[in-house]
N, C-alpha and C positions, 0 to 999 in steps of 0.2 A: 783782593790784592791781585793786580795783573802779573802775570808772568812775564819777564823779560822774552822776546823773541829775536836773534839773531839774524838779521839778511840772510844770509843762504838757506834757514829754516823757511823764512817767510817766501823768498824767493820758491822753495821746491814745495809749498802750500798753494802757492798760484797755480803753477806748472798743474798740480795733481787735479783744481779746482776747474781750468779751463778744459783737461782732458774730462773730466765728467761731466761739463757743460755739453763737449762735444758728441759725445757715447748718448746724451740724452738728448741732441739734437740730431743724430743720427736716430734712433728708436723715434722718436716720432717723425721723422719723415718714411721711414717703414711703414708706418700707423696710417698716416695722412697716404700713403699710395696702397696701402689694401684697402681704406676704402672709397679709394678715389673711383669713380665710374667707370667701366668694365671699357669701353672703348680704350684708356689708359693701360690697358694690363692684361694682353693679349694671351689667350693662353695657347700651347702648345696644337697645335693642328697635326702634327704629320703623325703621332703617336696614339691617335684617336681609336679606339677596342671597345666599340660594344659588346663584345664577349667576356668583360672584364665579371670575374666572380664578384658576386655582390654588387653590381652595378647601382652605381649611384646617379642619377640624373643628373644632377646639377655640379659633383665635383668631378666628373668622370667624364663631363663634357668637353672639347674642344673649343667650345666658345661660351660666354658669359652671357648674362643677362639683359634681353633688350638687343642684342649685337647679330644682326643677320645669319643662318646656319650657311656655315663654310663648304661647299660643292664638297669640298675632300671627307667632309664628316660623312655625306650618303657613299661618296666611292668608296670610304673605307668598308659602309654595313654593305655594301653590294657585295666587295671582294670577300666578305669576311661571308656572308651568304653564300656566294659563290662557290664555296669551298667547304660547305658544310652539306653533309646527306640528308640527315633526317630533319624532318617536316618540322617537330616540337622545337627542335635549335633552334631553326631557321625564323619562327615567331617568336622567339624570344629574342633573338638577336636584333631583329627590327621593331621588337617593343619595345628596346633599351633607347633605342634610338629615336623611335617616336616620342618615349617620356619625355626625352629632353628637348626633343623640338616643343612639344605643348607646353614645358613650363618655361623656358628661357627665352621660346620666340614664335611665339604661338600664330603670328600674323603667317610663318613658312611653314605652317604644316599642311597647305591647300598644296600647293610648290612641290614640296614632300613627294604625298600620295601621287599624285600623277607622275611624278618621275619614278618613281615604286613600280607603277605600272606602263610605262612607256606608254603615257599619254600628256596629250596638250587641253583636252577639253571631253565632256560628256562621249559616248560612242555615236549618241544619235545627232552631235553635230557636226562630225566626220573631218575634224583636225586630224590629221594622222602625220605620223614621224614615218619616214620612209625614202631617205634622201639616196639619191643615185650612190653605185660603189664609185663611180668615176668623179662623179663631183666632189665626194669625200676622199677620195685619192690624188685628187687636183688640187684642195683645201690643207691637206696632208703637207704634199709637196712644195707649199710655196708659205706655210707657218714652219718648215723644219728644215728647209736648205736641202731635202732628199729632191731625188728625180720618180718621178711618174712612173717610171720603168721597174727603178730598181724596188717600191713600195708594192709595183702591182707582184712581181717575183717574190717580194717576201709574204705579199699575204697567201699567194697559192701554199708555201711553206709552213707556215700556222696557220692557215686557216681562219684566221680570226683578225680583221681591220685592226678592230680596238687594242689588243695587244699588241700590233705594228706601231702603232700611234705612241703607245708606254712607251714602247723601246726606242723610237728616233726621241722622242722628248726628254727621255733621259740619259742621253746620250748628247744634247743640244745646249751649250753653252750660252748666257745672256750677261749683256752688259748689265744690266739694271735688271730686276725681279719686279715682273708686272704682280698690279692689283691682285689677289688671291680673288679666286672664284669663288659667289655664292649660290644658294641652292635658286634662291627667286632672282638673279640677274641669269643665271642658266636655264630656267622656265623663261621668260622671258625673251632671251636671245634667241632661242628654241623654235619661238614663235616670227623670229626675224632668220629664216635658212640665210641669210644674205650676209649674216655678221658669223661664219662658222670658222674663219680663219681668225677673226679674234681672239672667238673662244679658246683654237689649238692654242695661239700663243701665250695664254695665261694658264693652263695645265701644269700643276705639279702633280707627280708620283703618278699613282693608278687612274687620275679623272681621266687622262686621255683616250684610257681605255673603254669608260662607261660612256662616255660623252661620243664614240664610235658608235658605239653600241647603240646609243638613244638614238641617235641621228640616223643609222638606219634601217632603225625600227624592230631591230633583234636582241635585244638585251640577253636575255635567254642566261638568266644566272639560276634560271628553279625557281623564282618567287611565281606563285598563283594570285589571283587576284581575292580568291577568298582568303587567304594568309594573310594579307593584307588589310582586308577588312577585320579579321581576324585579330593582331596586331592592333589595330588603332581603339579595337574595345576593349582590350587589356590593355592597353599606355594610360586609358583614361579611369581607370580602378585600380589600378598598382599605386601603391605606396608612392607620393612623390621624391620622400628621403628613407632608404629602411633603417637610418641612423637614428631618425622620429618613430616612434610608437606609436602606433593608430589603431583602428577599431578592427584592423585586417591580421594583426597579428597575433591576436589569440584563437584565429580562428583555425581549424582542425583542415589537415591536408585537399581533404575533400570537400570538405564545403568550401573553402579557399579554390579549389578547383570548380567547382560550382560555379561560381560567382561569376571566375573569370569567362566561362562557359558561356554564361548566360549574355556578360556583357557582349560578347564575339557574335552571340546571336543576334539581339538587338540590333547593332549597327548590323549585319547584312540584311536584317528583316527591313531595316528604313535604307538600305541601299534596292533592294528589291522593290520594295515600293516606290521609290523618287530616286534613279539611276543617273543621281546628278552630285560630284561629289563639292560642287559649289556650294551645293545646298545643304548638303548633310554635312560637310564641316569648320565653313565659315560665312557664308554668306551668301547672296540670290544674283541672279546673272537671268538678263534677258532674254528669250533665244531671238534669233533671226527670221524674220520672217522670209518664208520660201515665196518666190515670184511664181504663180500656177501657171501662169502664158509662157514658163521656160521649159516645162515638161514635157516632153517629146512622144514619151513612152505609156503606154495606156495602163494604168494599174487596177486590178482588185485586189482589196483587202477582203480575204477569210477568217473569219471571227471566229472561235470555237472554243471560246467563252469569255465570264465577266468577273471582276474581280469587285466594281462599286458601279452606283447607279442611283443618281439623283437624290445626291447625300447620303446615301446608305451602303455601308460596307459590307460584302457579298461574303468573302473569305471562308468566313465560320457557318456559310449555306454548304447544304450535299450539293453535288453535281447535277442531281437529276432539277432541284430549287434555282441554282444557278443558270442552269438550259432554260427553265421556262421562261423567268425574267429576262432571260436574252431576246428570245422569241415576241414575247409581247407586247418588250418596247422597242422593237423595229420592225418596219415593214418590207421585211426580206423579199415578199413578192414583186414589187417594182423594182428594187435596189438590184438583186440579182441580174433580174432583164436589162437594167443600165448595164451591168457590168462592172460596176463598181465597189458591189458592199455586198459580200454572199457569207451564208450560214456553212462551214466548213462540214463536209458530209459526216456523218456519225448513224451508230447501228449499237440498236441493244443486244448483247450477245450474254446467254445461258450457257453454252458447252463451246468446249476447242473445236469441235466442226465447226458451228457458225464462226467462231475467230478465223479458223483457216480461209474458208469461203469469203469474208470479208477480206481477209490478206491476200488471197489471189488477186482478186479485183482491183486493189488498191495496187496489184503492182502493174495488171495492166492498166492502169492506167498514165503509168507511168509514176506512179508515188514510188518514194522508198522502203515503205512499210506503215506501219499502223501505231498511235499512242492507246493503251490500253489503259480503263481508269473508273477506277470505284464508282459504282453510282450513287448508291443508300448510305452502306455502311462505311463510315472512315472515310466517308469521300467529299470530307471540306479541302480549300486548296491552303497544304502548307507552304509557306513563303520561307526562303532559304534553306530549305532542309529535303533531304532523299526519303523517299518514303515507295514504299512499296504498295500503295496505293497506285500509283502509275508508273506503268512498263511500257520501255517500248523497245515494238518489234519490227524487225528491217530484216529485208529477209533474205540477209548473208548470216542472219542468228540462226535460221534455221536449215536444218540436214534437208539437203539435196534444193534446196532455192541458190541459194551463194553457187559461184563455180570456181571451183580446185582445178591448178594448172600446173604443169613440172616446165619451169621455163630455167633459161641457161643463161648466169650472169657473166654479161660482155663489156660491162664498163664500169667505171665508177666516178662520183662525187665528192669533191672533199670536202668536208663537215666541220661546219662552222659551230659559234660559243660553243656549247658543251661537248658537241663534236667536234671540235678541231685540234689540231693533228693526226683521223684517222676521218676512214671514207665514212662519208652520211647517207650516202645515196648511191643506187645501181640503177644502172639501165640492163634491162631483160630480154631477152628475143627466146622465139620458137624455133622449131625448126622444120624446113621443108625438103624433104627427103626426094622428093622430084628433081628438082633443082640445087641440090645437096649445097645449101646455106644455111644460116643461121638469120631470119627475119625482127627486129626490133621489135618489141608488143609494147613498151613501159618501163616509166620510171619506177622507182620503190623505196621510199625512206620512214615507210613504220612499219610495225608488231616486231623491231629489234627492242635487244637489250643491250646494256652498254658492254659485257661482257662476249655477245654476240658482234657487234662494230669490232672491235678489238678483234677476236677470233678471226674473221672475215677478213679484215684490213691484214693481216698476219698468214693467213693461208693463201689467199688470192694476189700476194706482193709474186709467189716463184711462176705465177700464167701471167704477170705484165708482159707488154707487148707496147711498141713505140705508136704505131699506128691500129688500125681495126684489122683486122685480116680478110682477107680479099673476099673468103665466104661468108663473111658479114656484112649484110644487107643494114643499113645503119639509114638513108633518105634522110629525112629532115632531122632527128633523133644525132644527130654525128657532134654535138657540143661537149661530149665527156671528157674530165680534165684528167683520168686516166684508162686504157683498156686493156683487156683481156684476152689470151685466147681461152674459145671456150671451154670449160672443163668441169666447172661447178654444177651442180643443177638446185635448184631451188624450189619448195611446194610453194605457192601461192594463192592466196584468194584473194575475191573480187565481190564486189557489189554485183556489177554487170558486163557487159562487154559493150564497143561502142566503135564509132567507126574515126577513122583520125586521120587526117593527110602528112601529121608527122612520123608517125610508124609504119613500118613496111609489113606487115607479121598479113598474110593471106590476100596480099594484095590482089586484085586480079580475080579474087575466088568471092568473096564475100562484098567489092565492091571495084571497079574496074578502075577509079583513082585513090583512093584511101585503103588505108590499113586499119584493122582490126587493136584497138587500145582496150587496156581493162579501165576500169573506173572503182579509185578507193582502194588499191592493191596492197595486201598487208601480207608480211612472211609469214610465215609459219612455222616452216623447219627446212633443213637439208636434206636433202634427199641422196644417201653416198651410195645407195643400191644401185643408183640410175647412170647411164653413163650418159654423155651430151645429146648424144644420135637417140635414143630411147626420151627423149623430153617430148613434152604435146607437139604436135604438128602443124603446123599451119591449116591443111585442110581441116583435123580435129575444129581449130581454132573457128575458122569461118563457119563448121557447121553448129557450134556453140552459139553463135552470135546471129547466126538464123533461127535457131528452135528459141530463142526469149520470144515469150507470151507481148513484148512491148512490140518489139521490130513485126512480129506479124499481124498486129493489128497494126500497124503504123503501115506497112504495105498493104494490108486492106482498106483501109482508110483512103489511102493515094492511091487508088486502080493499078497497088502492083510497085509503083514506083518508092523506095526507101530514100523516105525523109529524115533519117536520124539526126539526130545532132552530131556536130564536131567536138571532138574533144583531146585539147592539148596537153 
């Protein structure tokens, strides 16, 4: 038996029927756009954290599946590296980031790695990123409405292009919001310097800053190149979901550490062996062939040893097995006399006499020092790994070869990426008591600590001076972007000493147009015992740089006359 139904019952039975219609055509178009194709349903870009706990590759990504990696997703692991000290972070941080380029877009992990490592191509085909400061201050200028002027004033200020570049771009108004940056249209462009004013004007948030940085050629956020390789052997054994259970997670902290260990070795063992990351992580690239009627310059290659040889892998031979084969199958006697293909000189050595005796020789003759190296025992060649089977010795390692100087910091440098906002660099002089000056001997921007810049840039701000002081002999050396009067003194060592037309330090003494330069100068310590007037002398100096065992066989050699090299 039906029930009688009322109009206004039936009426508010439609009403309630149509809104459930709705609510369930609403929920399936929910449906139908989560799984509509990832181009459709952009995710979030600016809030991108590989540091996230528990990083998930694929939900933790900025961009979806198939969908090119967004330039901002590496500026964010640059900055977030950037900012981080220790070495273990810093591979984790960019193996979060690699997982998700491997699984969501595996064609930009080539793209990737070479922007990791501010590169465009293998080392041995000699692309290099290194664009002028002015061209990128010019590029700057005319993507951000700033003036050429006021960009070159602010970078002396931070010390850092790429952080000039953040700051006018976020500060720069756009009618429209260009195309967002990718990682391979930024390799790419990279490869075209001539489209860089493009690139500034598609920069959101931090890219402007690494995209400085890449272009000329200082990235300088801390990534090593072995972290790197490091990195992409763990992205490729990590979990791809840890929300999935796999064969890795019952495994024991250590051997889990293991593993990863292992995989980090591999890839640098086949980066070591074929130094082409085309090869090792997507695909084969043909090189160029070199034109030989363009070489101007006469080369020999010194061989001093063999890794494989006529299909047979050498590796796992001792050294003394490796030298024979080398030996056998060339005929160094003719090749030598060309000048083209020489056997690099080598000496069996039983006791540190004969090492010493070989290292003297080796430094007249101008070498650096000596590679010291297992013959018999332990002495196959390990590929990516330090081993104390081979040492080497340069003989600023050794007491009384290197030469210790007290010189007087008279200028300074301001210190770009990790150094910037304090000095990165001094220039040094001696002093000549004769003529009561202070002479330039050298720049100097290693054996500091960051805690050392700091201290330095802090103690040496109350001796600025506007100009150099009149007893500062400064010649060619006069580019410093701040100076000093003198007051500090400094210990220093050197490789060697060497003659230079840009420093004044013994002119006149040691060579009647050039000055006295060190080579390879690194700090040591401060010296607060010494006062300026007590630092080495200029005559000191030039007598230093006449008793080296190279310069007096080099005036023996030339009937007397010094032929040293220049050096800037």
């Amino acid at each position: 038996k039906k029930s009688a139904t009322s109009k206004p019952e039936k009426k508010q039975a439609n009403k309630i029927a149509a809104e459930v219609k709705e609510v369930e055509k609403s929920d399936q178009e929910k449906k139908t756009a989560a799984e509509a194709p990832s181009e459709q349903q952009p995710k979030e870009e600016s809030g991108y954290n590989p540091g996230k706990a528990r990083y998930d590759p694929i939900e933790d990504a900025s961009w979806s599946s198939g969908q090119p990696v967004p330039y901002l997703a590496l500026a964010k692991t640059f900055e977030a590296i950037e900012a981080t000290p220790g070495r273990l972070r810093i591979l984790e941080l960019l193996c979060n980031f690699l997982r998700s380029v491997r699984l969501l877009s595996p064609k930009d992990l080539l793209p990737c790695v070479y922007l990791c490592l501010n590169q465009l191509a293998p080392a041995y085909e000699a692309v290099e990123l290194g664009v002028g400061d002015s061209v990128l201050i010019k590029a700057m200028a005319l993507s951000t409405g700033s003036t050429v002027d006021k960009i070159r004033q602010r970078a002396q200020v931070v010390g850092d292009l790429g952080a000039v570049s953040e700051s006018l771009r976020s500060r720069q108004a756009v009618m429209c919001q260009p195309k967002p940056l990718t990682v391979a249209g930024v390799f790419q462009r990279l490869r075209e310097v001539s489209k860089i004013q493009s690139l500034l004007v598609s920069c959101r948030q931090c890219e402007a800053k690494y995209l400085i940085r890449s272009l000329s050629g200082r990235l300088r956020i801390g990534l090593a190149e072995l972290s790197v390789l490091s990195a992409l052997g763990h992205a490729f054994v990590r979990s791809p979901n840890l929300k999935t259970p796999d064969a890795s997670r019952g495994q024991s902290a250590d051997s889990w550490k293991r593993r990863q260990d292992e995989a980090a070795l591999l890839v640098r063992t086949a980066y070591c062996r074929c130094p082409n990351y085309d090869l090792l992580v997507l695909t084969t690239r043909k090189r160029k062939d070199a034109d030989a009627g363009s070489i101007k310059v006469q080369v020999c290659v010194f061989v001093f040893d063999i890794l494989y040889y006529n299909g047979e892998s050498l590796v796992e031979k001792s050294l003394r097995q490796r030298r024979k084969v080398l030996r056998d199958g060339f005929n160094f006697a003719e090749t030598e006399q060309a000048g083209h293909f020489a056997l690099a000189k080598w000496q069996d050595c039983s006791d540190t006499e004969e090492i010493q005796v070989f290292l003297d020789e080796a430094i007249r003759g101008n070498c650096e020092g000596l590679m010291l190296k297992a013959l018999d025992t332990e002495a196959t060649y390990e590929i990516a790994k330090r081993s104390h089977s081979w040492l080497k010795l340069k003989k600023d390692y050794v007491d009384g070869v290197g030469d210790t100087l007290d010189l007087v910091v008279v200028g300074g440098y301001h210190g770009t990426g990790k150094r910037a906002g304090k000095l990165g660099g001094f220039l040094l002089a001696c002093y000549n008591p004769d003529d009561e000056e202070y002479q330039t001997v050298c720049k100097i921007g290693t054996g500091f600590s960051d805690e050392d810049l700091d201290a330095f840039t802090r103690d040496l701000a109350e001796h600025r001076v506007a100009a150099p002081k009149p007893y500062v002999r400064c010649g060619g050396a006069s580019n410093a972007d701040v100076w000093f009067d003198p007051a500090i003194v400094w210990e220093v060592k050197a490789a060697d000493l060497s003659l230079s037309p840009a420093y004044m330090a013994a002119i006149g003494l040691a060579d009647p147009r050039r000055g006295v330069s060190l080579r390879f100068p690194r700090f040591v310590r401060r010296r607060e015992d010494k006062r300026p007037e007590e630092a080495t002398t200029a005559a000191q100096l030039a007598e230093m740089y006449s008793s080296q065992e190279v310069v007096k066989s080099a005036a023996a050699t030339a009937g007397g006359q010094n032929e040293d090299e220049d050096y800037y």
